[in-house]
N, C-alpha and C positions, 0 to 999 in steps of 0.2 A: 272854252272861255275859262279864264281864272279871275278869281277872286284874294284883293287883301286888303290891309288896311294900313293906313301909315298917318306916325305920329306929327300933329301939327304943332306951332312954335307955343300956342293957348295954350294946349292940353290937349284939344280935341281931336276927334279922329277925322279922316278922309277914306272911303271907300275907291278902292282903285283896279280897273277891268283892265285887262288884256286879252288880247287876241290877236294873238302870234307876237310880233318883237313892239306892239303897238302900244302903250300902256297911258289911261288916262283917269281922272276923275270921276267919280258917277256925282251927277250932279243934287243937289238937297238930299243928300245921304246921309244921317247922322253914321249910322256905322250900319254894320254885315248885318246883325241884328236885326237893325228896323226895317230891314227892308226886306227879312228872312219872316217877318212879321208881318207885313207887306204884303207879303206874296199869298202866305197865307190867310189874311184878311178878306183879299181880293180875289182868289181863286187861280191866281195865277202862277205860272213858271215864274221863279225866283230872274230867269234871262229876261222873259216878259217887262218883267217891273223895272229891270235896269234900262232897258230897251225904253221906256218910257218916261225915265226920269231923266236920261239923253245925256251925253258927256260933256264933261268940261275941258280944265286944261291936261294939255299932255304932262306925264314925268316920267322920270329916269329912274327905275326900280334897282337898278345897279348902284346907282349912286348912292341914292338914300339908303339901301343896304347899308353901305361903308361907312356912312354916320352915323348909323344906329336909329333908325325913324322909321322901322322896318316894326308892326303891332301884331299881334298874332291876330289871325284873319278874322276870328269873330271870338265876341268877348259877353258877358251876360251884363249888366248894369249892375247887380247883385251877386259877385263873384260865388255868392251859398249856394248859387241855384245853377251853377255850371258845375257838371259833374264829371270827373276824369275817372275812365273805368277800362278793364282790357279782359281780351281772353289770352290763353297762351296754348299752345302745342294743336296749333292750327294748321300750319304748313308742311309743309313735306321736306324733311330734313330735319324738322325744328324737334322731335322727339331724341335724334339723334345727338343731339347739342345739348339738352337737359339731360339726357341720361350719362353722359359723357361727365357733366357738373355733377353729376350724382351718384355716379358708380364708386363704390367700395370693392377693396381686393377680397377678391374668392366668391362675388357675387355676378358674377359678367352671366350666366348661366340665367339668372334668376330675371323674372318679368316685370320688372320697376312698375311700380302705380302709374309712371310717365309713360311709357311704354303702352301698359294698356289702357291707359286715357288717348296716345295716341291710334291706337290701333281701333277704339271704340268711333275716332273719327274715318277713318279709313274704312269701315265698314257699314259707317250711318250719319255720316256726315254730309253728304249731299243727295238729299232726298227732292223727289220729284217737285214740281211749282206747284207749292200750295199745300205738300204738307210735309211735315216736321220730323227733325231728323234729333240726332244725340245730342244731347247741351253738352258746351266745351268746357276744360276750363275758364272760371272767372274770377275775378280781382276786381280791388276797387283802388284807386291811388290819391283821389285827394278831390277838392274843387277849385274853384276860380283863383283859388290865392296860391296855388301849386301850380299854376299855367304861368310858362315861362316864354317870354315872348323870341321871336327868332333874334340870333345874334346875342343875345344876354347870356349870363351863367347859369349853368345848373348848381345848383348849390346842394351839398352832399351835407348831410348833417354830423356835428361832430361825432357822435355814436356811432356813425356807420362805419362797417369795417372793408366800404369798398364803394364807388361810384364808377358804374360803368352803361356804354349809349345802347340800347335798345331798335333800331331801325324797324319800321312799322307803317304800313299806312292806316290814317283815321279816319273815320266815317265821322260827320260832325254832323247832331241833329235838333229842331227846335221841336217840342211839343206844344200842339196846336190845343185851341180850350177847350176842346171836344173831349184830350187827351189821344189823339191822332200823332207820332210821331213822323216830322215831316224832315226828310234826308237835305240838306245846304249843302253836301259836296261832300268830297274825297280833301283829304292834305298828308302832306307824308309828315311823320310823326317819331318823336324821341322818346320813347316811354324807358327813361333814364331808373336804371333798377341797382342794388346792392347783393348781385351773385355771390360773394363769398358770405354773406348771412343766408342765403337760400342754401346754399352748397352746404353748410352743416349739418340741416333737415328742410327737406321739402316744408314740413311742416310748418314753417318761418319762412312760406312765399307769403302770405300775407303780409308781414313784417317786412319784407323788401320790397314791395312796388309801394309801401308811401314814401313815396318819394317827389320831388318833384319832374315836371314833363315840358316838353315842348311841341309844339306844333308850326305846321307852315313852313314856309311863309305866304306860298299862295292855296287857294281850293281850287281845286276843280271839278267847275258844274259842268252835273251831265254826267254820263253814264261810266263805269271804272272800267280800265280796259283792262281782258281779260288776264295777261300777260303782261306786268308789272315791272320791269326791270330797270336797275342804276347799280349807283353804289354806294359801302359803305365806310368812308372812311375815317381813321384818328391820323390829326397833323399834330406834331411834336416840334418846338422850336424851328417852325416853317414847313419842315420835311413832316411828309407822308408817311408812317411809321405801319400802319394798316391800310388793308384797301381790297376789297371785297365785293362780289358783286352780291348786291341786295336782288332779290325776287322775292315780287308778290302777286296779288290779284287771282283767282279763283283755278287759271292755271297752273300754278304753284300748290294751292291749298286742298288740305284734307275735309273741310268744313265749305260750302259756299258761303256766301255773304249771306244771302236772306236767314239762311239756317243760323246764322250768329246773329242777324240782328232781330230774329224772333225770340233769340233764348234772353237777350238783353232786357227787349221792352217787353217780354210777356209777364213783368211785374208791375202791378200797379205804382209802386212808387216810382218807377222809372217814368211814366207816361204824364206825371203833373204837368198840364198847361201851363205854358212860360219858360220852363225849364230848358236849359243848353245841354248837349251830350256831348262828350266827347268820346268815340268807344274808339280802343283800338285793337287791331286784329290780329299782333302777334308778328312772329320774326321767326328766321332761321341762321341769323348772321348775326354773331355776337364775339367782337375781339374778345372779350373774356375768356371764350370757349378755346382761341385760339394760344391759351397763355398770356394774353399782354395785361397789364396792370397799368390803366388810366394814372394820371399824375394831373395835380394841377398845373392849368391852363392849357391840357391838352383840348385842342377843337374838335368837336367829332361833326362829322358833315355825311349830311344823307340826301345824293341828287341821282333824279329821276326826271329825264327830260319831259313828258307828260306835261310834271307837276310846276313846273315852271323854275325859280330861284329856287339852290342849294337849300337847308333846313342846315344852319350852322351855329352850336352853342359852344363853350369852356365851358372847362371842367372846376369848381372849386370847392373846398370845404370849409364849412363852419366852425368855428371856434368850440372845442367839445368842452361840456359843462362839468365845471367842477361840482360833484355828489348825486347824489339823488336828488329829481325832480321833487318838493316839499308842497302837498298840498294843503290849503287855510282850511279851518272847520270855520263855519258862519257860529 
């Protein structure tokens, strides 16, 4: 089953289920949200609830793509309280691609921090059910007002000295009032980053994932399969300029899921009741790594048959400010 949401002529949203090429309405659905609330409320499977609030009309998700009425599949009411967060050097391959953005000459020899962050997952990273394995790396990237919906621009800030796509899948999750952290699906994911500020100093990975992010277009509920695969591509003036094949899901990775999403929520502040998550779980495919340098209005697109519709944004940049940021004293 997948899950989106799509924009209506009002303003408001429409909750929209498919299963297989079938795609219709869920019917008195304000949004993914209420009914991620819903389920939790009632004790039931988030399928359950839709299952009960029963369908309406059919739509054409292909269509509405093309017009842009395509809303990122769940969204918070309070954009402060949706949180975009990631880990990195999860998967197998993906140490090889930071270290690669990292290496200095006469140092090939030498055990990068990346390296043995990656290697600490490879040896304790996927620990038995039920108990806890190495925290990965983590980052934080912004909240609700940094989530960019599918088919919009990412928007590069004028400071940055580089915008480039990220391919990823996201765990999306709602914290229950218990402070119970409750999983709404899988969506594959653009954790859109500034590698040549990373590439200076590791040090300045903080400083490149605030950025903004995309997600979706669809979730999907229910369980992630083990064995992940699509691809990842940048279109340039129509043509295909990259194109990659993306792999994720637990066969791919150094870390299991449960093991990342304990290191996540085993902080109180992550667990507030009400609160949206967005975590995402890192990559091993990065045109960056391969030489290319994003240009505005280049599309980067990340499809994975699974997950249903392409995950497709532009590239654009900000107007860079002239001086220094001036802050007022009260």
């Amino acid at each position: 089953m997948l899950l989106s949401q799509i924009k209506n002529a009002d303003g408001s949203l429409s909750v929209v289920v498919r299963d297989g090429s079938e795609a219709a309405i869920v019917k008195g659905a304000a949004s993914t949200y209420a009914l991620a609330q819903e389920a939790i409320a009632t004790g039931r499977s988030l399928a359950d609830v839709i299952g009960a609030h029963g369908l309406g009309a059919a739509v054409d998700l292909v269509d509405l793509a093309a017009k842009g009425r395509l809303a990122l599949p769940v969204t918070h009411p309070d954009p402060a309280h949706m949180l975009l967060t990631g880990t990195g050097l999860t998967h197998l391959g993906s140490a090889a691609t930071r270290d690669a953005m990292h290496a200095k000459l006469g140092e090939a020899e030498v055990l990068t921090d990346s390296m043995k962050m990656f290697r600490m997952g490879l040896e304790n990273g996927r620990p038995a059910a039920g108990e806890v394995g190495v925290q990965p790396e983590w980052f934080y990237k912004g909240n609700g007002t940094t989530a960019v919906d599918p088919g919009a621009a990412l928007t590069s800030p004028g400071f940055a000295l580089d915008g480039g796509e990220e391919p990823e899948l996201a765990g999306l999750y709602l914290i229950g009032p218990d402070g119970t952290p409750h999983r709404i699906g899988w969506a594959l994911a653009n954790e859109f980053s500034d590698h040549v500020t990373e590439r200076i100093n590791y040090l300045f990975l903080a400083h490149s994932k605030l950025r903004e992010a995309s997600f979706g277009p669809e979730i999907l509920i229910g369980d992630l399969p083990k064995d992940v695969r699509g691809a990842s591509r940048v279109i340039r003036d129509g043509k295909v300029i990259f194109d990659k094949p993306f792999l994720s899901g637990e066969a791919n990775m150094s870390h299991t899921m449960a093991n990342l999403e304990h290191h996540h929520f085993k902080y109180d502040l992550f667990r507030q009741p009400g609160d949206l998550h967005v975590h995402m779980f890192g990559t091993a495919t990065l045109s960056f790594a391969e030489g290319l340098k994003a240009e505005d209005g280049d599309v980067f697109e990340i499809e994975v048959a699974d997950f249903g519709l392409p995950l497709r944004n532009t590239l654009a940049t900000a107007p860079a400010r002239a001086g220094a940021l001036r802050v007022t004293q009260l």
